[in-house]
Every structure is written in structure tokens, then in C-alpha cells.
C-alpha positions in Angstrom: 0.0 0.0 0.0 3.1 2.4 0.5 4.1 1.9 -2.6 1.0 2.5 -4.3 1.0 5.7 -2.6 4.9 6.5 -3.7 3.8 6.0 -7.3 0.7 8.0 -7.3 2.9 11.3 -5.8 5.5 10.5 -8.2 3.5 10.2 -11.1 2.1 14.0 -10.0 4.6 15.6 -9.6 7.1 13.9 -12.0 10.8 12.6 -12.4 12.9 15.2 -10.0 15.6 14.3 -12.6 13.4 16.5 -14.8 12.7 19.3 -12.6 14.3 22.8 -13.7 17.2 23.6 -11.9 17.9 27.5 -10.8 20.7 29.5 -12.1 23.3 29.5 -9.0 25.0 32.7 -9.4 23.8 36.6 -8.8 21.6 38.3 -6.9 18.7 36.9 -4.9 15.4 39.5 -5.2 12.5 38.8 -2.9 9.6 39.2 -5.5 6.0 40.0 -4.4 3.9 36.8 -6.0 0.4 39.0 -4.4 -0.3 40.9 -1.5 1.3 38.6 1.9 3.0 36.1 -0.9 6.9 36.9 -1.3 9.1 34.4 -2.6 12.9 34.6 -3.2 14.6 33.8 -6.7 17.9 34.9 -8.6 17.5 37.9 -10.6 17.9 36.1 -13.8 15.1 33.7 -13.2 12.8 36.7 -12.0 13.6 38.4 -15.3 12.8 35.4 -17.7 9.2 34.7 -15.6 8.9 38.4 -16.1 8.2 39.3 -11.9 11.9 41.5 -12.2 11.7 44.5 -14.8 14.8 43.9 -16.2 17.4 47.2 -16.2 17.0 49.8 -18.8 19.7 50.1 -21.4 21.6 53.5 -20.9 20.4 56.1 -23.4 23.4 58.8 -25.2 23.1 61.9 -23.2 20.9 64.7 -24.4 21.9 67.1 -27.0 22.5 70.4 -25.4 19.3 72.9 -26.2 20.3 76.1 -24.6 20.5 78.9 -27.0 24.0 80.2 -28.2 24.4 84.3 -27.3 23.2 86.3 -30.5 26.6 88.2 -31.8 24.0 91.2 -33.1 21.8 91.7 -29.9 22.5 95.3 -28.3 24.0 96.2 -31.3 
């Protein structure tokens, strides 16, 4: 009867062979899953299931708008 109970969880929940394994490097986020539900993951795992707004890439600075000094004014 044990066993019968062994294969009936294993054939839910699968092969742990098969299981997807983490990235083990960088950061670990806590990332808000709803309101009283926080789990923590790596960074790069939060990014690909899209819970971690991944960073913004760094825009050229700004072309410089102020006015050059009229030569003619006063004149």
C-alpha cells in the first residue's frame, strides 16, 4: 500500500531528474507573487518569468538645447 502511494505522488509531480534547476549565481530578489505572498529567486530567473523589470539600457546623453548668445543683440 506504500508503494502505491509513492507512485501515485511520483507520477504528479514527475521525475525530480526532470525538474528545472535554478541558475546559482547573482543576486537573490524577494519578489512580491500578491499581496502577503513573497518568494525569493535569482535575478535572472525573475527576469525570464517576467516578476523583475529587467534594467533599462543606458540612453546617449541629451543634446545640449540652450540657445547660443546672439553676436547682433544690443548692437
Amino acid at each position: 500500500m506504500a508503494t502505491d502511494k509513492v507512485e501515485q505522488i511520483t507520477g504528479v509531480i514527475g521525475d525530480p531528474k526532470s525538474w528545472a534547476v535554478a541558475e546559482k549565481s547573482g543576486e537573490l530578489v524577494q519578489v512580491t507573487l500578491r499581496p502577503g505572498v513573497r518568494v525569493r529567486m535569482y535575478k535572472s530567473e525573475a527576469i525570464a518569468k517576467g516578476l523583475w523589470k529587467a534594467p533599462e539600457k543606458a540612453q546617449p546623453p541629451a543634446k545640449n538645447k540652450q540657445r547660443r548668445p546672439v553676436a547682433n543683440k544690443g548692437a
